[in-house]
Structure formats: C-alpha cells, structure tokens
OpenMM code with the backbone's topology and positions (N, CA, C; nanometers):
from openmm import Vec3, app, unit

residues = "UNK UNK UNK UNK UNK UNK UNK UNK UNK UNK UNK UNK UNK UNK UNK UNK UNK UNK UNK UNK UNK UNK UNK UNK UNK UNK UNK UNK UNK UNK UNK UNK UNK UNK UNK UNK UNK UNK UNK UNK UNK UNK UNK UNK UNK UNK UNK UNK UNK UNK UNK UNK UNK UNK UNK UNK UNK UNK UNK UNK UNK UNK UNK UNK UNK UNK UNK UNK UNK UNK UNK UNK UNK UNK UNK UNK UNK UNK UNK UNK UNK UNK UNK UNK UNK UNK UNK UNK UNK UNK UNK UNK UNK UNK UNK UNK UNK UNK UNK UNK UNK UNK UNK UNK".split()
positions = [
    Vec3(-3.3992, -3.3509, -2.9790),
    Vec3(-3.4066, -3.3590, -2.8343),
    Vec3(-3.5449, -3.4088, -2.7929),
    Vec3(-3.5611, -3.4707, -2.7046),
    Vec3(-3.6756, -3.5491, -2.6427),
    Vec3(-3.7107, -3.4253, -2.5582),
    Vec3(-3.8979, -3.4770, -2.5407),
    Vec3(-3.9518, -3.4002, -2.4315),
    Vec3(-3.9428, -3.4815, -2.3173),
    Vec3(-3.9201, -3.3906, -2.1833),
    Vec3(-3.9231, -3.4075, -2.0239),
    Vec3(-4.0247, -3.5246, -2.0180),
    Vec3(-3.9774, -3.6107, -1.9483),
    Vec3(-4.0485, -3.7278, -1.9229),
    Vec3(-4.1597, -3.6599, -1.8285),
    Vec3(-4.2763, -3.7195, -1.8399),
    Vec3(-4.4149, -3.6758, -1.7714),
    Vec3(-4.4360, -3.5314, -1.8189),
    Vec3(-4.4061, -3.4829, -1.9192),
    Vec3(-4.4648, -3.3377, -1.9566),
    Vec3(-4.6099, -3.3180, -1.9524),
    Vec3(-4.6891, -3.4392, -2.0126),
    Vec3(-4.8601, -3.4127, -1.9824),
    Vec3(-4.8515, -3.3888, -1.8978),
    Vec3(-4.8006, -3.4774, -1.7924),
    Vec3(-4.7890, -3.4555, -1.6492),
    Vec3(-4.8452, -3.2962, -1.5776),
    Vec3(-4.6852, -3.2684, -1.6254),
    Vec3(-4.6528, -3.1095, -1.5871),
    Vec3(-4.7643, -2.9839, -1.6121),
    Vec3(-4.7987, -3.0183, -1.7498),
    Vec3(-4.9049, -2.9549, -1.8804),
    Vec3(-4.9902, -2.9350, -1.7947),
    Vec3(-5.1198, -3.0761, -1.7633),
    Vec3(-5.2167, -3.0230, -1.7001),
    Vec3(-5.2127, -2.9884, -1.5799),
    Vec3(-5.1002, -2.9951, -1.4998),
    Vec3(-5.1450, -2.9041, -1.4053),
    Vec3(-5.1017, -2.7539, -1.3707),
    Vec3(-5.0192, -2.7254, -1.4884),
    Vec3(-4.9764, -2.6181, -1.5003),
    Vec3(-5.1770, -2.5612, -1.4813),
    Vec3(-5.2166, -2.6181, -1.6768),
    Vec3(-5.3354, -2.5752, -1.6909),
    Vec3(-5.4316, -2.5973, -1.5591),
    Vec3(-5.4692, -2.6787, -1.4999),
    Vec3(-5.5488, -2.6502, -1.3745),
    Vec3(-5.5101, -2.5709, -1.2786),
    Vec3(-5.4029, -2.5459, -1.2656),
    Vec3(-5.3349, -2.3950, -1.1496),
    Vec3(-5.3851, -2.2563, -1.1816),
    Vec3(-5.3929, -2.2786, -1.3569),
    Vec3(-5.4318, -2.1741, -1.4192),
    Vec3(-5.6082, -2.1492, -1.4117),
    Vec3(-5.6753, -2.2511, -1.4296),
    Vec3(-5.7610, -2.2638, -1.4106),
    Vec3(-5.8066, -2.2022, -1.2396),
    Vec3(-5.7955, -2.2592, -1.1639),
    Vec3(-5.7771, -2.2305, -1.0136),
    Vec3(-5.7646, -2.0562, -0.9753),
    Vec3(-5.6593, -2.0338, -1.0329),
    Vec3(-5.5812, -1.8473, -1.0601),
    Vec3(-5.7168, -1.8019, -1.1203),
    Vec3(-5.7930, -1.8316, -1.2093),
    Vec3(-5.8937, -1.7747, -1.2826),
    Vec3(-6.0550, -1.7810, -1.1873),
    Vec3(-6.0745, -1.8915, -1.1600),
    Vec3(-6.1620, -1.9513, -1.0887),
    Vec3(-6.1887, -1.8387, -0.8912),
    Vec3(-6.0834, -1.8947, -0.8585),
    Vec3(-6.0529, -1.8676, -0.7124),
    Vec3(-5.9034, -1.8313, -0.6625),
    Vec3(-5.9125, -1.6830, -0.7102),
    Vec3(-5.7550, -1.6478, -0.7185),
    Vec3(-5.6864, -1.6771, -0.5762),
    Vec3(-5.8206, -1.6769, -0.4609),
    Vec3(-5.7612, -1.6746, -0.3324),
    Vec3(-5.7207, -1.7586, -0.2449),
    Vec3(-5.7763, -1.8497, -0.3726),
    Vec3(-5.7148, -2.0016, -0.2862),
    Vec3(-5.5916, -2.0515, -0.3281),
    Vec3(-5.4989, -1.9731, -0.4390),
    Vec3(-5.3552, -2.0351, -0.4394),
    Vec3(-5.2500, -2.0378, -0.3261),
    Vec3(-5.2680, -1.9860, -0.2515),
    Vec3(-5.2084, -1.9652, -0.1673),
    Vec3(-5.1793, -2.1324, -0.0618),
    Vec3(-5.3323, -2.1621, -0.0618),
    Vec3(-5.4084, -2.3055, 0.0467),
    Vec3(-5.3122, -2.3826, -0.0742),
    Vec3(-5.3526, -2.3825, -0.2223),
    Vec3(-5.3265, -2.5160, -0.3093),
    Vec3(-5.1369, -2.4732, -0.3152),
    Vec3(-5.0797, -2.4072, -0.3089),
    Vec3(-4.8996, -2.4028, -0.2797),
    Vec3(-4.8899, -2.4104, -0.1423),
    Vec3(-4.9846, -2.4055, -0.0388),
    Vec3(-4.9293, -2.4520, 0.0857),
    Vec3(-4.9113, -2.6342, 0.1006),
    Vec3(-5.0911, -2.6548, 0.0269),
    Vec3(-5.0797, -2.8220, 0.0618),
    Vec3(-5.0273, -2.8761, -0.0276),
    Vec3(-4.9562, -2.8333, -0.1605),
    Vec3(-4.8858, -2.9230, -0.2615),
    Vec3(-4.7332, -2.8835, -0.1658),
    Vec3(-4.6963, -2.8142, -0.1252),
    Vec3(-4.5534, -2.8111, -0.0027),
    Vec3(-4.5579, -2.9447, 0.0661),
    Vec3(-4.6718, -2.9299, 0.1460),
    Vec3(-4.6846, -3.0049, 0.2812),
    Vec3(-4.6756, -3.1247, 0.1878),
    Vec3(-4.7285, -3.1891, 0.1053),
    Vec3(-4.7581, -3.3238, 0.0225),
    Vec3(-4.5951, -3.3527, -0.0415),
    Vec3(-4.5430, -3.2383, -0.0925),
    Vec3(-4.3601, -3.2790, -0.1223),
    Vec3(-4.2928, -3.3215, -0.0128),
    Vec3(-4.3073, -3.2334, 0.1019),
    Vec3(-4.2053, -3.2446, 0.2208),
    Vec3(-4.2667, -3.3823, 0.2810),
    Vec3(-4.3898, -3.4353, 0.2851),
    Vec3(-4.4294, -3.5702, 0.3174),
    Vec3(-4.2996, -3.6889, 0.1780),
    Vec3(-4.3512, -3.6796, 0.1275),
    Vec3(-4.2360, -3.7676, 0.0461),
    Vec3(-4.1272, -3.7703, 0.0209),
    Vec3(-4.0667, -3.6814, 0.0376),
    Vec3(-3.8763, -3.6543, 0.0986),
    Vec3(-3.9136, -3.7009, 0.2281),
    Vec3(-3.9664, -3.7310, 0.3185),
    Vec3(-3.9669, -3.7270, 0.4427),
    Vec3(-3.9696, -3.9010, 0.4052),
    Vec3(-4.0859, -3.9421, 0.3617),
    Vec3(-4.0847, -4.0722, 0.3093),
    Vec3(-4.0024, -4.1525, 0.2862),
    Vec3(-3.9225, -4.0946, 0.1932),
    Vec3(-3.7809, -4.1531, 0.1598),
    Vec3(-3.6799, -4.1534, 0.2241),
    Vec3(-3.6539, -4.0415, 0.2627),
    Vec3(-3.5507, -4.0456, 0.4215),
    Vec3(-3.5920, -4.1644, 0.5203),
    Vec3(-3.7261, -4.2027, 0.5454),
    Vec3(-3.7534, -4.2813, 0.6846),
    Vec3(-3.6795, -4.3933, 0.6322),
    Vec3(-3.7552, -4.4349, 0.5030),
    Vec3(-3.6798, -4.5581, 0.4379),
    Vec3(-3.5304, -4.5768, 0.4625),
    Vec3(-3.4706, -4.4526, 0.3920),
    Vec3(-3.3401, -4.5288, 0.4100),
    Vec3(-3.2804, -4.5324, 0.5481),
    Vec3(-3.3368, -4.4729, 0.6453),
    Vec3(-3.2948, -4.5176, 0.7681),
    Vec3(-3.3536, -4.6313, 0.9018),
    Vec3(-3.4271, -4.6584, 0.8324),
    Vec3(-3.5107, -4.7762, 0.8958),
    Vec3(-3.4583, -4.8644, 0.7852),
    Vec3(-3.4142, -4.8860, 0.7077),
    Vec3(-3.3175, -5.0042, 0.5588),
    Vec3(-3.1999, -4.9417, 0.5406),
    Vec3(-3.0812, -4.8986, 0.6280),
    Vec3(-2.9851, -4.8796, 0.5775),
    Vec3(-2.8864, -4.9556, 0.5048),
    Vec3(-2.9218, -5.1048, 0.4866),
    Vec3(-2.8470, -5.1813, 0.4422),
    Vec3(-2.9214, -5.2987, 0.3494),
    Vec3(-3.0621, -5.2210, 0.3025),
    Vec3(-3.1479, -5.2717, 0.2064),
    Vec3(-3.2204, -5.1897, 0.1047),
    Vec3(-3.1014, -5.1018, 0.0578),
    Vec3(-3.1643, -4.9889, -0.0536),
    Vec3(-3.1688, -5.0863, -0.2010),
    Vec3(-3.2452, -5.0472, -0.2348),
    Vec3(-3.2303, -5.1332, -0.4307),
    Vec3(-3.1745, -5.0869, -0.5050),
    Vec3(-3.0837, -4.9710, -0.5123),
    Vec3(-2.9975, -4.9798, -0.5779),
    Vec3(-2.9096, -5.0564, -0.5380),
    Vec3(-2.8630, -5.0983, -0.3856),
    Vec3(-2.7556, -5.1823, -0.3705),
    Vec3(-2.7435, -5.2922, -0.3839),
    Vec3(-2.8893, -5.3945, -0.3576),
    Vec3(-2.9469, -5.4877, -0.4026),
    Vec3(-2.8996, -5.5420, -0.5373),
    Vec3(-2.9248, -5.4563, -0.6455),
    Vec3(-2.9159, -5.4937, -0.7426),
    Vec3(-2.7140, -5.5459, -0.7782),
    Vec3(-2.6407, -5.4964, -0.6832),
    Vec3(-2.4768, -5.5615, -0.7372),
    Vec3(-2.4199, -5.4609, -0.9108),
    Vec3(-2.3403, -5.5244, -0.9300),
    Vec3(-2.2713, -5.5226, -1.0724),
    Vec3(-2.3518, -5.5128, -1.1534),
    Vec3(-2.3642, -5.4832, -1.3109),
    Vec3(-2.4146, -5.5232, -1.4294),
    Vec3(-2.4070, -5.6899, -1.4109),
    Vec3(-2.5128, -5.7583, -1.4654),
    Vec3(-2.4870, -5.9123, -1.5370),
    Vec3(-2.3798, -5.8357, -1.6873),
    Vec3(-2.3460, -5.9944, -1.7024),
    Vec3(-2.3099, -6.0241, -1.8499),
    Vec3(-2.3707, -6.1050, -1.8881),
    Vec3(-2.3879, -6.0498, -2.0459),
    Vec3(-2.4744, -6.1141, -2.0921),
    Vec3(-2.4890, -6.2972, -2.0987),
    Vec3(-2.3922, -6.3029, -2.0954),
    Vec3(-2.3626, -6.4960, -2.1057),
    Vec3(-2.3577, -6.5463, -1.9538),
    Vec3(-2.3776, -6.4487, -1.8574),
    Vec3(-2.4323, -6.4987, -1.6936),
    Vec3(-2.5270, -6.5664, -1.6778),
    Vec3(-2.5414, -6.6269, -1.5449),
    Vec3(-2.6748, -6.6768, -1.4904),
    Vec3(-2.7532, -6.5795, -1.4311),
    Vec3(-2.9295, -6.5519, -1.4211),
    Vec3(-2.9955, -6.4605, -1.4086),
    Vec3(-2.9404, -6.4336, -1.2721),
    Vec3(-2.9171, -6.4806, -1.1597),
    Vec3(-2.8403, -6.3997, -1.0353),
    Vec3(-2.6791, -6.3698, -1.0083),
    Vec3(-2.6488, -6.3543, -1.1348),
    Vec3(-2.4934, -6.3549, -1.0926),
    Vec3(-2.4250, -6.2514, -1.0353),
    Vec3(-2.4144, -6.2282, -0.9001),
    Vec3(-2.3761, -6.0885, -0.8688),
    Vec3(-2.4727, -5.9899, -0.8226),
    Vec3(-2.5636, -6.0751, -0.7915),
    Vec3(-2.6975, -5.9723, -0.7880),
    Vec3(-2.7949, -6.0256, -0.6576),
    Vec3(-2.8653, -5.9754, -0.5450),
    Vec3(-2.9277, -6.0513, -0.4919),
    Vec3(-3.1270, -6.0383, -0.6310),
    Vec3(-3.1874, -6.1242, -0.5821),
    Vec3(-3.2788, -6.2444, -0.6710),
    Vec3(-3.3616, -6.1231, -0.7014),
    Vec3(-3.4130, -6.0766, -0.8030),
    Vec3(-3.5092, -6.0106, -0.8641),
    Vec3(-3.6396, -5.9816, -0.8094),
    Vec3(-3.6999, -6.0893, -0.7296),
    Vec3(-3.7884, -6.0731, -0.6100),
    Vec3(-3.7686, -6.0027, -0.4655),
    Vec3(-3.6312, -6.0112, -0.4558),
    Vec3(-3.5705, -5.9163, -0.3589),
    Vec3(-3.5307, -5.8002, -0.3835),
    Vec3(-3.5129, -5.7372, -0.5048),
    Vec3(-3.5063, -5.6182, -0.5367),
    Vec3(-3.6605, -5.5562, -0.5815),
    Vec3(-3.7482, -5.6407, -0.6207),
    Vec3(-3.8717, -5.5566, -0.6660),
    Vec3(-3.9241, -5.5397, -0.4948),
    Vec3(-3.9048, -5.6450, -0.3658),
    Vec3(-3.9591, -5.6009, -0.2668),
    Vec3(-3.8816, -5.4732, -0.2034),
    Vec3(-3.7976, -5.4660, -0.2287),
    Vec3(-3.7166, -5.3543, -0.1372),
    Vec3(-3.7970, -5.2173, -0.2132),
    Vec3(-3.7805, -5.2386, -0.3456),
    Vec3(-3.8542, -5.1017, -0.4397),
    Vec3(-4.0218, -5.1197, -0.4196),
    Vec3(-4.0590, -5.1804, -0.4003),
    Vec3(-4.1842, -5.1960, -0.3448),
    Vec3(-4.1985, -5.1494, -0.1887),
    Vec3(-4.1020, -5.1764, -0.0872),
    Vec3(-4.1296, -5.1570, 0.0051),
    Vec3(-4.1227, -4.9635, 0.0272),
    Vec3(-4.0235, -4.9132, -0.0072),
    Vec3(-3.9542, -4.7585, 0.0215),
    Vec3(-4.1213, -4.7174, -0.0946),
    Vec3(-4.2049, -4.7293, -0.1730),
    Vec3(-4.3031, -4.6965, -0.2920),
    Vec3(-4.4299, -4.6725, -0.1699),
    Vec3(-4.4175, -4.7814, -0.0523),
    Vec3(-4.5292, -4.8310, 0.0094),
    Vec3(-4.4862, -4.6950, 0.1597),
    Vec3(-4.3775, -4.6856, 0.1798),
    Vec3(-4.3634, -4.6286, 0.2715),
    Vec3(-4.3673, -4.4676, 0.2170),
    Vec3(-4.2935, -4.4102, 0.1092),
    Vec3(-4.3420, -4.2772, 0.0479),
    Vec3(-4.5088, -4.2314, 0.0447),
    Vec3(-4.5531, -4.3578, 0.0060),
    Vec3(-4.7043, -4.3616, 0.0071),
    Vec3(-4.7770, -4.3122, 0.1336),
    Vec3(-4.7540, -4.3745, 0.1746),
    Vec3(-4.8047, -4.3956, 0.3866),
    Vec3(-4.7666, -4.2176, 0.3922),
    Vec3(-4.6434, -4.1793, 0.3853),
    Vec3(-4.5745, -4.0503, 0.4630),
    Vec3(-4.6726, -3.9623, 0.4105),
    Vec3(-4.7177, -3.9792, 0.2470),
    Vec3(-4.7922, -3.8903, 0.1656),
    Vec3(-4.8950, -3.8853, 0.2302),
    Vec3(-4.9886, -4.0334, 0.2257),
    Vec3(-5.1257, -4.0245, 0.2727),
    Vec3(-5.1500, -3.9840, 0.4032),
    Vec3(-5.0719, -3.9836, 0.4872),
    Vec3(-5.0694, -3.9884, 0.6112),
    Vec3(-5.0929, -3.7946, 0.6297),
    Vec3(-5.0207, -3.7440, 0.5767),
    Vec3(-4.9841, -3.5760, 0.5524),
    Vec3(-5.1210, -3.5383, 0.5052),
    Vec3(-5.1418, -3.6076, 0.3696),
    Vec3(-5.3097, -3.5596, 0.3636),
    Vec3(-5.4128, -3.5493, 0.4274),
    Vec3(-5.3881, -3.6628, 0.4206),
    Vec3(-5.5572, -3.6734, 0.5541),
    Vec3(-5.6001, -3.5657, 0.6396),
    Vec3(-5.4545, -3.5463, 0.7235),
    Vec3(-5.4631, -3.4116, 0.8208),
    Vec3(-5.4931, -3.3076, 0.7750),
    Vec3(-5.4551, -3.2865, 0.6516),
    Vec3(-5.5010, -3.1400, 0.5916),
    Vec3(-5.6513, -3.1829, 0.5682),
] * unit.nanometer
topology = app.Topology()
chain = topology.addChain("A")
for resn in residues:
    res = topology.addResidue(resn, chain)
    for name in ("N", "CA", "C"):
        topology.addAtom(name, app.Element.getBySymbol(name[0]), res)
C-alpha cells in the first residue's frame, strides 16, 4: 500500500502544532481558529468559481477520453483552454485565501 499523497506535508505540521502545544500552549486555540478561517476561505473560493463559470469547469472542458490513434483535440476543447479554466478557479481559490488572511 502507498503512503497518503503529501504525507511530509501532513508530518510537519502535525510536528510544528506540536511544537506550538509545547512552545505556547495558549495560542492553539488563535492557530485552529485562523487555519478554519483560511479552509472556509477556499471552499468559499471554489464555490465562487463555479458560479461565476457555470458552464466553464475543467473537468467539463476536457470531453471524452481521446483514443489513442485520435487527433490531439478530438472531443475535447484545446489544452490551452483547459489549463486556463484550471488556472483560472487556482487564481481565484488563491485571491479568497489571500484575501481572508490579510484581515486576520
């Protein structure tokens, strides 16, 4: 069985929470309020997206599987139009995030 994709990920910040708990027990409270506020900014993110693009998500973009003996757009809108749509909802999660921070 494989490990959880991004486990370092997870790891160090397990270990810096722990760190934090040891350090300044009294501030977990502030660091699980603003890691909340920083999630609910990016669900929020993603929601705006798909309703300001209801009819330009990238998964839909992308169509059918190709076959392999296809032409690179067959069934598909153009590869530049799907990296902008996934680029665009990346740029707008971003904004909702940064935007949430700052204020704190």
């Amino acid at each position: 069985m494989r490990a959880p994709r991004l486990w370092q990920l997870f790891l160090s910040s397990v270990v810096l929470l722990l760190i934090v708990a040891v350090i300044a027990p009294h501030q977990l409270g502030l660091l699980v309020w603003k890691l909340a506020l920083v999630c609910t900014a990016g669900a929020a993110g993603y929601w705006f997206d798909r309703w300001f693009f209801p009819y330009a998500r990238p998964h839909q973009l992308l169509g059918p599987p190709r076959r392999r003996d296809a032409p690179s757009d067959y069934g598909r809108a153009g590869d530049i139009v799907v990296a902008a749509a996934m680029l665009r909802r990346a740029l707008i999660v971003a904004a909702a995030m940064i935007a949430v921070s700052a204020g704190l």
